[in-house]
C-alpha positions in Angstrom: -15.1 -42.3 41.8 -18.0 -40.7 39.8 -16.4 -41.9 36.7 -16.3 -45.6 38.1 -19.9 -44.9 39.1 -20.9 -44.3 35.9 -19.3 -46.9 34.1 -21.1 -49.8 36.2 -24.9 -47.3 35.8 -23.7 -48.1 31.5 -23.1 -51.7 32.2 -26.2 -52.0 34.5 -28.3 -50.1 32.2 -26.6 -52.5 28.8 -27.2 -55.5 31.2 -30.6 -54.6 31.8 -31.5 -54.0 27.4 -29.9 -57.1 27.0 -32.4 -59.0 29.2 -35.1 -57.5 28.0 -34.3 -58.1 24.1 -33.5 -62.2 24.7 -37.0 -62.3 27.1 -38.9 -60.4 23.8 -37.1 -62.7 22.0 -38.6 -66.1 23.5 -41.5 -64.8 23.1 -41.4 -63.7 19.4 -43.2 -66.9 18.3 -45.8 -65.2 16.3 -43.5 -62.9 13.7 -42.6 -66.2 12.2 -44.1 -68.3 9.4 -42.8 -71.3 10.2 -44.7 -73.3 12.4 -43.1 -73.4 16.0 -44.1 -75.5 19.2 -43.4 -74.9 22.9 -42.8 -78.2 24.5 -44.4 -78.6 27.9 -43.7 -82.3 28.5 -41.5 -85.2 27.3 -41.6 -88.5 28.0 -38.8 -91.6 27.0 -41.6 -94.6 25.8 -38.0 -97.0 24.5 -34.5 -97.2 24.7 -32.6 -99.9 22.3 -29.1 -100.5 22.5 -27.1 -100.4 19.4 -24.0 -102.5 18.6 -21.8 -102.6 15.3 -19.7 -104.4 14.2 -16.5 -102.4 16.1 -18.2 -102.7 19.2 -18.8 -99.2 19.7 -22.5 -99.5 21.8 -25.4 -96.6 21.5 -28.5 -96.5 22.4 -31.7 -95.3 20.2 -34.3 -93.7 22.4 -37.6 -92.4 21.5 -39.5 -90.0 23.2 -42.9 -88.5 22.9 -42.8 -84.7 23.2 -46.1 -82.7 23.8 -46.7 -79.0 23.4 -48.9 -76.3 21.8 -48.5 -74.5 18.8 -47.2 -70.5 19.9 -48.2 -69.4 16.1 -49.9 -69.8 13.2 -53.6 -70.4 12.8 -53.3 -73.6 15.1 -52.2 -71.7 17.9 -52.7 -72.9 21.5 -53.5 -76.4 20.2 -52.2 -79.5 21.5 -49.6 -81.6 19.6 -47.9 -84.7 20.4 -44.3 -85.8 18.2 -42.4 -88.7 18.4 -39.0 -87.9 18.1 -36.2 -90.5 18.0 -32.4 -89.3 18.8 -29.2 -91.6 19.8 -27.7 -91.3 23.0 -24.7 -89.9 21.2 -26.4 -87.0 19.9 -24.5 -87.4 16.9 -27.0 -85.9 14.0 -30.2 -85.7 16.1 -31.2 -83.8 19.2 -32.8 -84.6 22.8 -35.9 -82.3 23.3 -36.5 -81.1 26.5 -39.7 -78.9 28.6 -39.6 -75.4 27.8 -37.9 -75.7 24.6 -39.1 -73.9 21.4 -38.9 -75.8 18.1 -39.6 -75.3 14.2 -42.1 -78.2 13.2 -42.9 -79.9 9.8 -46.1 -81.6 8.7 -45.4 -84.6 7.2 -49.0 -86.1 6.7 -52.3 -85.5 8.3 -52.4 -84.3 11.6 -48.9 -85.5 12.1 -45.4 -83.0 12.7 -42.2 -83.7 12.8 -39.3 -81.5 14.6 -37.4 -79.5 12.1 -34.8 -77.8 14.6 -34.7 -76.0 17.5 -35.6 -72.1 17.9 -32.1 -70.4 18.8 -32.9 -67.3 18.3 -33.1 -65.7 22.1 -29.8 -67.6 23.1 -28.1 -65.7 20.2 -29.4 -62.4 21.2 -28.1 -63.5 25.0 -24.7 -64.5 23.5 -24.6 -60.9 21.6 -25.7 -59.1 24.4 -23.0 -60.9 26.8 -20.4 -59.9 24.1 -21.3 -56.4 24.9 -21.7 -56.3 28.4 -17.8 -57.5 28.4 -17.0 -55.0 25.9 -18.0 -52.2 28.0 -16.2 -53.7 31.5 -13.6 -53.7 29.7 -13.6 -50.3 27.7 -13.0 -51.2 24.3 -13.6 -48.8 21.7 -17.0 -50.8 20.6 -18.4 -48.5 18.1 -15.0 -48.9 15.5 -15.0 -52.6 16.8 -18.9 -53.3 15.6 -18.8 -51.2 12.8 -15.6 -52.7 11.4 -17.9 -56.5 12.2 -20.3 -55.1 10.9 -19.3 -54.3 7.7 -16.7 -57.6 7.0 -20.1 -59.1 7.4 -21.6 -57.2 4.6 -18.3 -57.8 2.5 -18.2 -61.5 3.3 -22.3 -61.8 2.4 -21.4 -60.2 -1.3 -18.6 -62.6 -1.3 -21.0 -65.3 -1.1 -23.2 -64.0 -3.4 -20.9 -64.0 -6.4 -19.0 -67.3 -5.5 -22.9 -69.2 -5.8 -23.8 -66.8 -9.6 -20.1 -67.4 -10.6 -20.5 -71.6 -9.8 -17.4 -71.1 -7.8 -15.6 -70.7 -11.1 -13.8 -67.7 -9.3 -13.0 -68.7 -6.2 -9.2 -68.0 -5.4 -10.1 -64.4 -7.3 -13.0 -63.6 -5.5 -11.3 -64.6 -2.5 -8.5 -62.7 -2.5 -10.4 -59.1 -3.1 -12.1 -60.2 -0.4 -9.5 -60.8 1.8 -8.1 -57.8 0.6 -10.9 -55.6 1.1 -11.8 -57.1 5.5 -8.2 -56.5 6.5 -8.9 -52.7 4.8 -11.9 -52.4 6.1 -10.3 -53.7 9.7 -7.8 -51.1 9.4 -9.3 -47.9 7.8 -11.9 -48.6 10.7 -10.0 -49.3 14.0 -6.9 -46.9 12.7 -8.3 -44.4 10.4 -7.3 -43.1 7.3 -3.4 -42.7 8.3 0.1 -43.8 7.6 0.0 -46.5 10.8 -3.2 -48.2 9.0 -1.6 -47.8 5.8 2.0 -48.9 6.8 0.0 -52.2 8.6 -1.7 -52.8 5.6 1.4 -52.8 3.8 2.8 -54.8 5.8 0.0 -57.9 5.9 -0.1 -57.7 2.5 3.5 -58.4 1.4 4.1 -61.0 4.2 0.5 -62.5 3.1 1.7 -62.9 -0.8 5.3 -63.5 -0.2 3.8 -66.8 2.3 1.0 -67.9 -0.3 3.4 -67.4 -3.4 6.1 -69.6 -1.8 4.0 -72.5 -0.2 2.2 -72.8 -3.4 5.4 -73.5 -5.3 6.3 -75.1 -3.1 3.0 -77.6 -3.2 3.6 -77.7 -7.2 7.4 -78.7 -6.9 6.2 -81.5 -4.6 3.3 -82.2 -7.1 1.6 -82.1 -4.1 2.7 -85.2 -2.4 0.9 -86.7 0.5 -1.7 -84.3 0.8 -5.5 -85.4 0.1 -7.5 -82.2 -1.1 -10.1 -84.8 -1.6 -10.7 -85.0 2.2 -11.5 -81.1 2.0 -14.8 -81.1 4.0 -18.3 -82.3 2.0 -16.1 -82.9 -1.2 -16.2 -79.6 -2.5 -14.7 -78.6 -5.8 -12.3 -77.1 -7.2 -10.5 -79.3 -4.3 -7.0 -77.3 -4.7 -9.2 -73.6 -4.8 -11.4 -74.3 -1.9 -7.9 -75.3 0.3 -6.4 -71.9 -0.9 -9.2 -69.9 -0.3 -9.3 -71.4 3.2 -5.7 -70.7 3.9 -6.1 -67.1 2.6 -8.5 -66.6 5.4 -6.4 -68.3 8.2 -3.4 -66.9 7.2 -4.9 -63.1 6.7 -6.2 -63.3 9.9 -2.9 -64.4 12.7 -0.9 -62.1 10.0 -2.6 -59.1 10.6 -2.7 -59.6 14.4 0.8 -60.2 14.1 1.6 -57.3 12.0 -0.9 -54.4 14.7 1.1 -56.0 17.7 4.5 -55.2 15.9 3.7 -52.0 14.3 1.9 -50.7 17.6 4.7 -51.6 19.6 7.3 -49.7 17.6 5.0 -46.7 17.6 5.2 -46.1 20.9 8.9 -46.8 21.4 8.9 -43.8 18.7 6.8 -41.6 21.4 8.8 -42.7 24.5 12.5 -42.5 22.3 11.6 -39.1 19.8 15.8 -39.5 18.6 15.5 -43.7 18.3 17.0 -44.6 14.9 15.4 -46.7 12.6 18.2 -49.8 13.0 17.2 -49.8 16.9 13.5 -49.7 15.7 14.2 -52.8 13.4 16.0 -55.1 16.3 13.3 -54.1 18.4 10.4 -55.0 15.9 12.4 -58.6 15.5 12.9 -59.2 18.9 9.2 -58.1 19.8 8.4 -60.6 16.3 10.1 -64.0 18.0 8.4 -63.5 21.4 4.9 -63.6 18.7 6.0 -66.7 16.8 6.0 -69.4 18.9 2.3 -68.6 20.8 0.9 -67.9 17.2 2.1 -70.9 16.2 0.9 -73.5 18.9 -2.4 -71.5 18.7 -2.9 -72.7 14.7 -1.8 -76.0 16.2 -4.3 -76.6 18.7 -6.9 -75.0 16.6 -6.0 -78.2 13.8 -6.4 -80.7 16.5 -9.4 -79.5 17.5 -10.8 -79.2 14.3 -9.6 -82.7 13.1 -10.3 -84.7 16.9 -13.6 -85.9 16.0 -12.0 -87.6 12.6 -9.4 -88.9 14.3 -11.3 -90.5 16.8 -13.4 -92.3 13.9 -10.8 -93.2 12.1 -9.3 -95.3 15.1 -12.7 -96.5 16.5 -13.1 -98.0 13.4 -9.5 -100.4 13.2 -7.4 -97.8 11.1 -3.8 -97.2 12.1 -2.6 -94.9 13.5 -0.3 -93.4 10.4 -3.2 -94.0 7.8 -5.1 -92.1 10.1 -2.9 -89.4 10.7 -2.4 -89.4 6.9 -6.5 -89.2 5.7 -7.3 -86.8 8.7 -4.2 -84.0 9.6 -2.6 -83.7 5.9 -4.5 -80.6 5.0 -4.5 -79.5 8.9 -1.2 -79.5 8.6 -0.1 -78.3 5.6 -2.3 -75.2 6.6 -0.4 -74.8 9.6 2.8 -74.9 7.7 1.3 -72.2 5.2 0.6 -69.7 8.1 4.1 -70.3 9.8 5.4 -69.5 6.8 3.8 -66.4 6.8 4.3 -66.0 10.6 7.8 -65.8 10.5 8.0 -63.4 7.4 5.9 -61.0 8.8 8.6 -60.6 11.5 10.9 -59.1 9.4 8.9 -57.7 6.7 7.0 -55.6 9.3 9.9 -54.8 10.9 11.8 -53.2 8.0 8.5 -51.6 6.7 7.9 -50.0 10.4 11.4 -49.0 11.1 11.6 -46.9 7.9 8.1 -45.1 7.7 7.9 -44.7 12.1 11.9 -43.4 11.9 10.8 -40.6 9.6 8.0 -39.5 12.2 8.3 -36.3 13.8 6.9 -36.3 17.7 
């Protein structure tokens, strides 16, 4: 009971810091450079509706926001912006009353909104991340550290791909891979044989799915796949769709690989005498009941990723199998990659689990 008790005083008391930070952090106006505007009123002044040749409607509204400046010398002065949005919302914003904004001058005496001021909603969304982390009991000091410092690794990665003129990119991007599901590891496991024998594990099944697909990719010359859709036309088309998969792939294979490895540990604890056969049927049996959810999950995640190009595509008169074609190729082809790598992990962490957790002593 006093244990219970105590647990809802840490969440109360977490609850309470996080409230306090995203209040502070409205109100944090002045410790920027940038000039920022609290809007106080807006008013619609025209709506115009908006037809193409597809027959797909809008409507282009304008609006008058008024405000003061929160910083700056010109703070506490009155300002009035026109701002201009589609009812879509596609590429512009609707401003509305108590809102905080970044603002541009773009001639005398006249502003113009930059973007909105996020910053207390991401301390709220930070803080909520927390509050659930300690209802639910999760080790949260390995869990932010290990965030924590992917973060760092990932900024460094970022770093050298924009000196290096993304000459390096596959390289680059598999230390880096390399080095998070370490990191992940070393963190949430320590430094021993289970964090070692999962790292052994991701990283065979990972090369051994990469290493086939791409042969795979060259033997088809790549065939029906348009790296020249990859998102804002980056270059090297064929790196910057590796490097993406690397990522994906890392990611659902390590997962895989914990639940697997985990899993076989403690048969180990409940079963000191279980043989390292047993251990292996039981790490392919546990591996198929992974597949198939791991696999619809990368599925969904490629519709939802692609929906909003589909959905142009056919708004504007293209068929259905072009569409399909210009928008899913590289969705899907990433999908196949990671199943690839799904289903080896199954029995490459299997065998590699079975032999190192059968020679265990309890």
């Amino acid at each position: 009971m006093n244990f219970l008790k105590r647990r809802w005083v840490q969440v109360v008391i977490v609850a309470a810091l996080v409230l306090v930070a995203t209040v502070a952090t409205y109100f944090d106006s002045t410790l920027y450079k940038k000039p920022i505007v609290q809007i106080e009123n807006v008013k619609n002044v025209s709506k115009d509706k908006n037809t193409d040749e597809y027959k797909n409607t809008d409507y282009q509204i304008v609006q008058h926001v008024s405000g003061h400046f929160a910083n700056t010398s010109k703070k506490g002065q009155r300002v009035t912006i026109t701002n201009s949005y589609l009812q879509s919302q596609l590429s512009d914003e609707r401003y509305k009353p108590h809102q905080q904004v970044f603002v541009l001058k773009s001639s005398k005496n006249r502003y113009t909104i930059q973007s909105t001021k996020r910053d207390a909603v991401l301390v709220f969304t930070i803080g909520l991340v927390l509050i659930l982390l300690f209802c639910m009991k999760f080790t949260r000091g390995k869990l932010l550290t290990s965030v924590l410092i992917n973060l760092v690794i990932f900024y460094g990665y970022m770093q050298f791909l924009i000196k290096s003129h993304n000459s390096l990119l596959v390289i680059l991007t598999v230390i880096t891979a390399i080095l998070i599901a370490a990191v992940a590891l070393l963190v949430i496991l320590g430094p021993t044989q289970d964090a070692l024998m999962a790292f052994a594990s991701t990283f065979i099944a990972t090369a051994v799915a990469l290493l086939l697909s791409v042969f795979l990719l060259q033997l088809s010359n790549n065939s029906g796949i348009h790296f020249e859709m990859t998102p804002f036309d980056l270059q090297p088309y064929f790196g910057v769709f590796i490097s993406q998969v690397i990522f994906s792939v890392l990611g659902v294979i390590l997962d895989e690989t914990m639940d697997i490895s985990s899993s076989l540990i403690e048969m180990k604890q409940e079963v000191t005498d279980v043989t390292k056969q047993t251990l292996f049927k039981s790490g392919m049996v546990i591996g198929r009941e992974l597949v198939g959810p791991l696999i619809n999950i990368l599925l969904f995640i490629v519709f939802a990723e692609n929906l909003n190009l589909v959905m142009l595509y056919l708004t504007n008169g293209n068929s259905v199998g072009y569409t399909l074609d210009m928008t899913l190729s590289l969705g899907v082809t990433q999908l196949l990659i990671s199943a690839i790598g799904i289903v080896l992990t199954v029995p490459i962490t299997s065998f590699i689990a079975s032999r190192m957790v059968a020679r265990r002593k309890i």
